[in-house]
PyMOL Python script that loads the backbone (N, CA, C, O; Angstrom):
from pymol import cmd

cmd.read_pdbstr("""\
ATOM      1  N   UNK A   1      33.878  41.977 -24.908  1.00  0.00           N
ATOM      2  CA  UNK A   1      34.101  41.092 -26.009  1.00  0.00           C
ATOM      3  C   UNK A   1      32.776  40.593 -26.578  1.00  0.00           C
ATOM      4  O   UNK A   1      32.662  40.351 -27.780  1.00  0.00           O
ATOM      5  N   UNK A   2      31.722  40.433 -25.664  1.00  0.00           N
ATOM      6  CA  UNK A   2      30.771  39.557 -26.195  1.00  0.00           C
ATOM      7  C   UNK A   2      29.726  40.903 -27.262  1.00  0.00           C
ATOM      8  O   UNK A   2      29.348  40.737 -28.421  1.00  0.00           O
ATOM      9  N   UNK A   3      29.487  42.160 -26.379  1.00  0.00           N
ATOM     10  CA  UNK A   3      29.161  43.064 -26.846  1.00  0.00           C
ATOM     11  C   UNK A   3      29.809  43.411 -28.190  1.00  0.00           C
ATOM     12  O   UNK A   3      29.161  43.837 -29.146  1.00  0.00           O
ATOM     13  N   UNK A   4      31.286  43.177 -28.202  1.00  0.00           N
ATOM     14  CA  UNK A   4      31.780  43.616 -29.703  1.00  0.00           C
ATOM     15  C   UNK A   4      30.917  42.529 -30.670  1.00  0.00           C
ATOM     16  O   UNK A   4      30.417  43.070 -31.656  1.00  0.00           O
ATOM     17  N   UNK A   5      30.720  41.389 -30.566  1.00  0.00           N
ATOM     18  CA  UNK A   5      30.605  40.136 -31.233  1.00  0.00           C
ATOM     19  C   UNK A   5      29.001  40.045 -31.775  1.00  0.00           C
ATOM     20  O   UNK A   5      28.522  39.429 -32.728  1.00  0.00           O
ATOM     21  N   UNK A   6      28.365  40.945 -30.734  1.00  0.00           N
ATOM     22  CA  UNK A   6      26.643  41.081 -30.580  1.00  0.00           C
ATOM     23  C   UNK A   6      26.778  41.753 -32.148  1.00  0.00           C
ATOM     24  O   UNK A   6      26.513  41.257 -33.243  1.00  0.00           O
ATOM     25  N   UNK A   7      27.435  43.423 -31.683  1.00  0.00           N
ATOM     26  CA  UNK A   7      27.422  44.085 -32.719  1.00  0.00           C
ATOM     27  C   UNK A   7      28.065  43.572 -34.392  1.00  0.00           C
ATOM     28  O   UNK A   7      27.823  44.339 -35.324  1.00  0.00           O
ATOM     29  N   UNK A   8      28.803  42.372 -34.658  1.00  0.00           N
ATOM     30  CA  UNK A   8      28.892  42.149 -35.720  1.00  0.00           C
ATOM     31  C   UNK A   8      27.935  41.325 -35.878  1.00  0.00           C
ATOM     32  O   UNK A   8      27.641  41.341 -37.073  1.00  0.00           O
ATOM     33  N   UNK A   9      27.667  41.029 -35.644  1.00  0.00           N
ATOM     34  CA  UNK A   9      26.761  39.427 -35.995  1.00  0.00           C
ATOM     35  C   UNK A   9      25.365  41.012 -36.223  1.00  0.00           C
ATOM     36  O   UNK A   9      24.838  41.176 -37.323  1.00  0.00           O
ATOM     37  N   UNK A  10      25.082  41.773 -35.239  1.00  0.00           N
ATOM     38  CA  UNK A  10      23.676  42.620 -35.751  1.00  0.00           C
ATOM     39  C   UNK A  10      24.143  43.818 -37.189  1.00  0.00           C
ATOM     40  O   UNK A  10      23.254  44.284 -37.902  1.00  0.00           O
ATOM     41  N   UNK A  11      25.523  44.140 -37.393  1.00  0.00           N
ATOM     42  CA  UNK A  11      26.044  44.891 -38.505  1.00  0.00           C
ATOM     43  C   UNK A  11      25.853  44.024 -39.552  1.00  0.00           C
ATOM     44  O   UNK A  11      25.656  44.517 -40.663  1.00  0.00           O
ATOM     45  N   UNK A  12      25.876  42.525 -39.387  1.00  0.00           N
ATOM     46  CA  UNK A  12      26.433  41.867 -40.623  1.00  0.00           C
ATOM     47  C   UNK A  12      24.770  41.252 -41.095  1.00  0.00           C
ATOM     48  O   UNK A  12      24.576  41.101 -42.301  1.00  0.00           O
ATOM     49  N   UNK A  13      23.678  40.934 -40.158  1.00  0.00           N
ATOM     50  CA  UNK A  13      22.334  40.707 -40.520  1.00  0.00           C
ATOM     51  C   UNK A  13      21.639  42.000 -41.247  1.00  0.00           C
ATOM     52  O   UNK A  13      20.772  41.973 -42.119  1.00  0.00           O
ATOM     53  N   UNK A  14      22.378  43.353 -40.532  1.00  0.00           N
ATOM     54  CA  UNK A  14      21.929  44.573 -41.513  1.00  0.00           C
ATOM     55  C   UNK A  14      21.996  44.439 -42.920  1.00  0.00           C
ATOM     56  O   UNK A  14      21.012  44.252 -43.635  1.00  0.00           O
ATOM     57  N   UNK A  15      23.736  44.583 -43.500  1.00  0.00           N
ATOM     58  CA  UNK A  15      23.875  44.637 -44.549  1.00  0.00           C
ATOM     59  C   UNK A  15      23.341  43.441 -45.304  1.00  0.00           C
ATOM     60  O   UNK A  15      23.308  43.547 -46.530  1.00  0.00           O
ATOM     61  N   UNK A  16      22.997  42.528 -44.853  1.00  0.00           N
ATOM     62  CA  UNK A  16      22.348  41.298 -45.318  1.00  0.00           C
ATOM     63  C   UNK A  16      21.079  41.569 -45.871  1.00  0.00           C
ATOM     64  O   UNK A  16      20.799  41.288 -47.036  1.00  0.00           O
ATOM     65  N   UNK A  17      20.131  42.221 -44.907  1.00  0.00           N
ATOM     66  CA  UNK A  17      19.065  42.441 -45.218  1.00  0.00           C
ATOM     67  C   UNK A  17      18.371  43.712 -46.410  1.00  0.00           C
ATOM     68  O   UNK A  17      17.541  43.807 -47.315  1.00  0.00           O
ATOM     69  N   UNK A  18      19.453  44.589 -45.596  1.00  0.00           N
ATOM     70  CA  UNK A  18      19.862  45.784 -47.053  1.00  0.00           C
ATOM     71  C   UNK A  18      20.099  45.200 -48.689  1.00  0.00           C
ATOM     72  O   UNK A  18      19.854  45.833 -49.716  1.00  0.00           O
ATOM     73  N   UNK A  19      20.654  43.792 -48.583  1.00  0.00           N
ATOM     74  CA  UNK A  19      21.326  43.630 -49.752  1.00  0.00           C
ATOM     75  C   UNK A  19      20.153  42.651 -49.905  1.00  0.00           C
ATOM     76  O   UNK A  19      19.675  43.229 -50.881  1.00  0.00           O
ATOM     77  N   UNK A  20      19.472  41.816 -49.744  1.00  0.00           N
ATOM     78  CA  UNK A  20      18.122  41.147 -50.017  1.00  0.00           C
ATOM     79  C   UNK A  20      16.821  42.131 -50.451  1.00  0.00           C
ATOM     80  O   UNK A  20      15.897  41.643 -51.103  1.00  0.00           O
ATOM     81  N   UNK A  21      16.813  43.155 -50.158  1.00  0.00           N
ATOM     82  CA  UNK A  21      15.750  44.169 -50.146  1.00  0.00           C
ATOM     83  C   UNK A  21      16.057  44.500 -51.481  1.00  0.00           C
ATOM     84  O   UNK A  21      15.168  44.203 -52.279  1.00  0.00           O
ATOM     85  N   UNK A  22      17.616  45.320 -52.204  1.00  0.00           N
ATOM     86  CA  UNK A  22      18.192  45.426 -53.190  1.00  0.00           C
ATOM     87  C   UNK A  22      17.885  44.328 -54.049  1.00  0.00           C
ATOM     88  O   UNK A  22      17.689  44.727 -55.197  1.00  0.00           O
ATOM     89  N   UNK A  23      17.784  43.240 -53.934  1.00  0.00           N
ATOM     90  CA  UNK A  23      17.976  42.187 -55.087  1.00  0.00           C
ATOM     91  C   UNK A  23      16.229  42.042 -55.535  1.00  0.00           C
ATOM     92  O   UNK A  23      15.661  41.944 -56.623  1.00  0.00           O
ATOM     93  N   UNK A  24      15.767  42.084 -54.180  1.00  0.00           N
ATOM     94  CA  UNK A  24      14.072  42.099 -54.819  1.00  0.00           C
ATOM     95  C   UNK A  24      13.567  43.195 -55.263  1.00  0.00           C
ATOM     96  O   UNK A  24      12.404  43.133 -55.663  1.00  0.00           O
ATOM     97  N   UNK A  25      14.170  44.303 -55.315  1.00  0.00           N
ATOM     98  CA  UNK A  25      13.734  45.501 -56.054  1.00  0.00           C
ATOM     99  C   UNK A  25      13.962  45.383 -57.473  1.00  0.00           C
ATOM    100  O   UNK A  25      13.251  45.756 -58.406  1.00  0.00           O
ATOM    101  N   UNK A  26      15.165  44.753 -57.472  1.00  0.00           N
ATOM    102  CA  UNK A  26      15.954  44.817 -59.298  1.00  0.00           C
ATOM    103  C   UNK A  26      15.184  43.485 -59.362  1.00  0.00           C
ATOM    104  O   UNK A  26      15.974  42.753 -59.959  1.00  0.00           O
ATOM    105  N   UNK A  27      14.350  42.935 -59.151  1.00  0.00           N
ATOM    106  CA  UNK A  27      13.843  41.723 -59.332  1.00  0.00           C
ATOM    107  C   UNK A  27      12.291  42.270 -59.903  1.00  0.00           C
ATOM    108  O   UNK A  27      11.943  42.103 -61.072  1.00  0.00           O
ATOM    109  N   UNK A  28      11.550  42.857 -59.007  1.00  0.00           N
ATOM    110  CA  UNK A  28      10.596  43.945 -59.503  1.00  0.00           C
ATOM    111  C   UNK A  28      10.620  45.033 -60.537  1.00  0.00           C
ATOM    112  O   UNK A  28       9.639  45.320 -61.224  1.00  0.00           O
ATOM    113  N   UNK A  29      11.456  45.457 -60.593  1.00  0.00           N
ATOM    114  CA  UNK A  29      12.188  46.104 -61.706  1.00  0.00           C
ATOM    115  C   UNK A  29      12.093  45.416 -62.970  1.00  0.00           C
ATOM    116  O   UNK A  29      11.348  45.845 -63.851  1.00  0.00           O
ATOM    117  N   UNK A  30      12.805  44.364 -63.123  1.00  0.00           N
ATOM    118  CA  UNK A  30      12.890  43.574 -64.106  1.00  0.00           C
ATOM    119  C   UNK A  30      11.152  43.080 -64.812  1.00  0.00           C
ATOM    120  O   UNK A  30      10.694  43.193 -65.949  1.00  0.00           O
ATOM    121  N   UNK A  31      10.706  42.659 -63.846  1.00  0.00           N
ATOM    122  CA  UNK A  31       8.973  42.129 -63.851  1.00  0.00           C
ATOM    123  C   UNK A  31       8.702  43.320 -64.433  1.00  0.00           C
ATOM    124  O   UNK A  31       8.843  43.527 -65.638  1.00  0.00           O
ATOM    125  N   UNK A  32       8.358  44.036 -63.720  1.00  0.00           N
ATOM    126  CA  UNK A  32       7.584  45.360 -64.799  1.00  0.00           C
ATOM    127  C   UNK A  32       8.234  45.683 -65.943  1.00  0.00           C
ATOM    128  O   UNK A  32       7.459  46.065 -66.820  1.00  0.00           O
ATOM    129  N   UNK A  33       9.361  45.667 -66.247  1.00  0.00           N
ATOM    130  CA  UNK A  33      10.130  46.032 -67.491  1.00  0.00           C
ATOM    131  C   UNK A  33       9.530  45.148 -69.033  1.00  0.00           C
ATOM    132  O   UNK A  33       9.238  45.519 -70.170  1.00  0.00           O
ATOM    133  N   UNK A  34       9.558  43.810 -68.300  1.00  0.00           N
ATOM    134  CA  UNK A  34       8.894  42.630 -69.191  1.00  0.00           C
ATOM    135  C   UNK A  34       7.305  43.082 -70.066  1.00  0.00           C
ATOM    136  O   UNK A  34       6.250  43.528 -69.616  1.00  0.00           O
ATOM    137  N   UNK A  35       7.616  42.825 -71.091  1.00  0.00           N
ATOM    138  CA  UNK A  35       6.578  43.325 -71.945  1.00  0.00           C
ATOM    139  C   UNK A  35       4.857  41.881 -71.477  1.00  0.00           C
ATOM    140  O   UNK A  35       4.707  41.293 -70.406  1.00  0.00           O
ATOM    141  N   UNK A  36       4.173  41.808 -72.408  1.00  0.00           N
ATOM    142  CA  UNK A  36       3.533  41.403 -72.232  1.00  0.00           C
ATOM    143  C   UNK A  36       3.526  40.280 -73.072  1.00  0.00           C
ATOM    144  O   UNK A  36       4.112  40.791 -74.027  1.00  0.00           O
ATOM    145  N   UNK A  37       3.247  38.875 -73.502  1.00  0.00           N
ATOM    146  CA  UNK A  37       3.667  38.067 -74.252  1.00  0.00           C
ATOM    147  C   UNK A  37       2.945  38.471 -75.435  1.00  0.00           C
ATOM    148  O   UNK A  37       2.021  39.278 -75.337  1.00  0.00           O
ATOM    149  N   UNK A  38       3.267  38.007 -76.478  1.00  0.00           N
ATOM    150  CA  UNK A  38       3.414  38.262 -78.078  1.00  0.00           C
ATOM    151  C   UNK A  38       2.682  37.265 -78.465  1.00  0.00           C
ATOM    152  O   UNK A  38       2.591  36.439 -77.557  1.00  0.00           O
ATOM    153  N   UNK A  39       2.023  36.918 -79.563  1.00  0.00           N
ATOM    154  CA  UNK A  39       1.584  35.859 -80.417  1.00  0.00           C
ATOM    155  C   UNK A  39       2.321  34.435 -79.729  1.00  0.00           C
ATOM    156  O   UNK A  39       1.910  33.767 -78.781  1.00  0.00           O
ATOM    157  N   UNK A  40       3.707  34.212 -80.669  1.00  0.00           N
ATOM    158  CA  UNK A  40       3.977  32.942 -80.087  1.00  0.00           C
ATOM    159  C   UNK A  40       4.387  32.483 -78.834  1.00  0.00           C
ATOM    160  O   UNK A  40       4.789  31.327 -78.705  1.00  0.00           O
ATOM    161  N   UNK A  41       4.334  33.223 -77.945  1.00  0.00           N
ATOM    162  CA  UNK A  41       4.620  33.155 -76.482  1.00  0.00           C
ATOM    163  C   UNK A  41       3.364  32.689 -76.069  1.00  0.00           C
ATOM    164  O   UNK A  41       3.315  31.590 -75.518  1.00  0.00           O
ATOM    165  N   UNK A  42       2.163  33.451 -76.271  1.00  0.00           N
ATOM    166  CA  UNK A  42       0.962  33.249 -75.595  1.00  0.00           C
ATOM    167  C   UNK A  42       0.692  31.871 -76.212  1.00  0.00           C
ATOM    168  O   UNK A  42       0.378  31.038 -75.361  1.00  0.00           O
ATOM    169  N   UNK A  43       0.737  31.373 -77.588  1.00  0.00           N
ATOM    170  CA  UNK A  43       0.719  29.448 -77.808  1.00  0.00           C
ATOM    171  C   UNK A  43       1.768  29.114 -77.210  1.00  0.00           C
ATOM    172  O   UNK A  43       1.557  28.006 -76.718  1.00  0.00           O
ATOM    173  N   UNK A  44       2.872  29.488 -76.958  1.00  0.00           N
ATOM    174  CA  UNK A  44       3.874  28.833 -75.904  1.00  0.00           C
ATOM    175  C   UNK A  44       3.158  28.344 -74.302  1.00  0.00           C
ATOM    176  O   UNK A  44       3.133  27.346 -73.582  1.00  0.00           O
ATOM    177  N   UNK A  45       2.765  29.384 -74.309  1.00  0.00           N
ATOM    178  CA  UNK A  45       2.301  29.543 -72.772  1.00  0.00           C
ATOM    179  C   UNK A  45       0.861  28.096 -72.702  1.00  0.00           C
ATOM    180  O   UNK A  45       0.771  27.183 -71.881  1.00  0.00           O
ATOM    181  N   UNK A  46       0.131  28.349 -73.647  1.00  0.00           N
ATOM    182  CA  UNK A  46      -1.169  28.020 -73.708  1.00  0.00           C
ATOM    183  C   UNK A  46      -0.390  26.349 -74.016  1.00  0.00           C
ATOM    184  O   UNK A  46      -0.990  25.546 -73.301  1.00  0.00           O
ATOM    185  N   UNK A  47       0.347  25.875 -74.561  1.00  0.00           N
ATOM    186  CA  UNK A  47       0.647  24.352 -74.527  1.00  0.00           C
ATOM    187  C   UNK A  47       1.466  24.038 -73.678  1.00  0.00           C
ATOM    188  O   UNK A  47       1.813  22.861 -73.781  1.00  0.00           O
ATOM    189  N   UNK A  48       2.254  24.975 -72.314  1.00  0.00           N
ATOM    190  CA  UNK A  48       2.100  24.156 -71.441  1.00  0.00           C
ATOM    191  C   UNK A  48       1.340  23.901 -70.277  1.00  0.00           C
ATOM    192  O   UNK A  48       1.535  22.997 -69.464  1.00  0.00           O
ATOM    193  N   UNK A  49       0.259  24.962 -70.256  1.00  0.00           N
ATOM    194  CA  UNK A  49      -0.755  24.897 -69.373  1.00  0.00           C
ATOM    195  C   UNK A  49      -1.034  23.483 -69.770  1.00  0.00           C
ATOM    196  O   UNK A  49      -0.927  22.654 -68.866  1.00  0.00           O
ATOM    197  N   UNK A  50      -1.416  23.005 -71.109  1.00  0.00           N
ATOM    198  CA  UNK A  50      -2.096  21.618 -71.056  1.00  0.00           C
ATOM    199  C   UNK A  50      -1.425  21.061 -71.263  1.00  0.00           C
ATOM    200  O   UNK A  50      -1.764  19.965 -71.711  1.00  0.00           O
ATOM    201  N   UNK A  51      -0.314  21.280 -71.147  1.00  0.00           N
ATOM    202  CA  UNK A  51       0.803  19.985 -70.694  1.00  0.00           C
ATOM    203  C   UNK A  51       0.967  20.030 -69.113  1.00  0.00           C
ATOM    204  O   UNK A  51       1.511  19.010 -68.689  1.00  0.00           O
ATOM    205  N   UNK A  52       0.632  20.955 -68.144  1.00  0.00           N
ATOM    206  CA  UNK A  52       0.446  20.804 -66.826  1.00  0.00           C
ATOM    207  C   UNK A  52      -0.696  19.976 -66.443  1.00  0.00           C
ATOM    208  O   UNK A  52      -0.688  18.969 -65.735  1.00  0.00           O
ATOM    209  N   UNK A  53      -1.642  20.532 -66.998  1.00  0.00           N
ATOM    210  CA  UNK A  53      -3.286  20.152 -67.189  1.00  0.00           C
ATOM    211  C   UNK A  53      -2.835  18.131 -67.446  1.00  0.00           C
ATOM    212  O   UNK A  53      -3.227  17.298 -66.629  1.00  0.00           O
ATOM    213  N   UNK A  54      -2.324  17.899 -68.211  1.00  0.00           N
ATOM    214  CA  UNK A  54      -2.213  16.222 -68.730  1.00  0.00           C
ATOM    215  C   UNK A  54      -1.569  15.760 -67.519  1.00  0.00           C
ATOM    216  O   UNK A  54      -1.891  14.738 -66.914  1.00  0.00           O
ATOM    217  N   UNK A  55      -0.521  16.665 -67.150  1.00  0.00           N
ATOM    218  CA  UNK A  55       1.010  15.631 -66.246  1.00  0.00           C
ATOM    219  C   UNK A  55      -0.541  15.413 -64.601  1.00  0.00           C
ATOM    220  O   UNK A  55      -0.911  14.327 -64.156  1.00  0.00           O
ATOM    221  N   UNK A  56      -1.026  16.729 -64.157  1.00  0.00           N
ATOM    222  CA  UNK A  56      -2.094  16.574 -63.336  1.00  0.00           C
ATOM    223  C   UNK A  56      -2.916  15.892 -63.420  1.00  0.00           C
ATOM    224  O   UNK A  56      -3.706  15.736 -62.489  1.00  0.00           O
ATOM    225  N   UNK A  57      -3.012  15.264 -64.541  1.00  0.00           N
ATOM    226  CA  UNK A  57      -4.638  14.276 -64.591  1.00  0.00           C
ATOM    227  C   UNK A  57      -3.747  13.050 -64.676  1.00  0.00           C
ATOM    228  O   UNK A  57      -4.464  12.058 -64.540  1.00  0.00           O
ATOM    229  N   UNK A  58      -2.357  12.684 -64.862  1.00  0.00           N
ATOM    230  CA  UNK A  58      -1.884  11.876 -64.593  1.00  0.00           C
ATOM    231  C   UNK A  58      -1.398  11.100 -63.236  1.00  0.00           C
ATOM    232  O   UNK A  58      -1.389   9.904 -62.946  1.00  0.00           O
ATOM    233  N   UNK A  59      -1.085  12.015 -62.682  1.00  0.00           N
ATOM    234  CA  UNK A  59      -0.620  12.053 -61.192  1.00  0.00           C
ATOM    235  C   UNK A  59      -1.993  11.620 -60.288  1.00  0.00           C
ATOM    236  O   UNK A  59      -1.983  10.843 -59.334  1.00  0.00           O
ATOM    237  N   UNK A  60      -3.223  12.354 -60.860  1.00  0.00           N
ATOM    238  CA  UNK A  60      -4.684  11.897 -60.080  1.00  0.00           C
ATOM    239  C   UNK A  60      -5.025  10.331 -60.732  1.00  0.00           C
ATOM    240  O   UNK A  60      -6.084   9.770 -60.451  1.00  0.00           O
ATOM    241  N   UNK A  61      -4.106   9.765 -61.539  1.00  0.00           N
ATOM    242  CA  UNK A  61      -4.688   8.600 -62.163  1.00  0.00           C
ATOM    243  C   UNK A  61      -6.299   8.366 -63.236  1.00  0.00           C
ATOM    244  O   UNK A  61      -7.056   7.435 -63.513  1.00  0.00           O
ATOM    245  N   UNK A  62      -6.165   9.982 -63.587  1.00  0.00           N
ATOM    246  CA  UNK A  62      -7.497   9.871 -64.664  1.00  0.00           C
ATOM    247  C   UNK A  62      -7.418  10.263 -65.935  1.00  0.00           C
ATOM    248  O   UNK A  62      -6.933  11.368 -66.178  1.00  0.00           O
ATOM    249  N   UNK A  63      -7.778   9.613 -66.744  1.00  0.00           N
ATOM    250  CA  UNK A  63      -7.792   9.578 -68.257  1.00  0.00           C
ATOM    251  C   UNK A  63      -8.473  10.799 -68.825  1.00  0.00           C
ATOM    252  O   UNK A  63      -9.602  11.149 -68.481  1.00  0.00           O
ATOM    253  N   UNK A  64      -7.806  11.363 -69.620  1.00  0.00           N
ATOM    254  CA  UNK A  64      -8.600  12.527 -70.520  1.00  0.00           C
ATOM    255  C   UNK A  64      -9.106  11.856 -71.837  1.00  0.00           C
ATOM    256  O   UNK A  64      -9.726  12.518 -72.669  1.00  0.00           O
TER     257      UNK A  64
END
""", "prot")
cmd.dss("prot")
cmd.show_as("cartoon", "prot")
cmd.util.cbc("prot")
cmd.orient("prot")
């Protein structure tokens, strides 16, 4: 009995891990598929760096 019980619990961490491996592939997949940002993405991008940049100099208590 305990041997049957070993083997599900080690069948069922398999397909677990099989199916985590799967999700980060189509996850990688996806990443490379993604183009590279465009004009207004890259000012997208670039105002919230300094909106990270502000919330951080806030949190350290120093004035820009």
């Amino acid at each position: 009995m305990a041997g049957f019980g070993f083997a599900a619990v080690a069948a069922t961490l398999m397909v677990t891990l099989r199916m985590w491996q799967g999700w980060l592939d189509l996850k990688r997949a996806e990443l490379d598929r993604r183009a590279p940002p465009q004009g207004e993405e890259r000012v997208e991008i670039a105002e919230l760096r300094a909106r990270v940049k502000q919330l951080e100099a806030i949190a350290a208590c120093v004035d820009l």
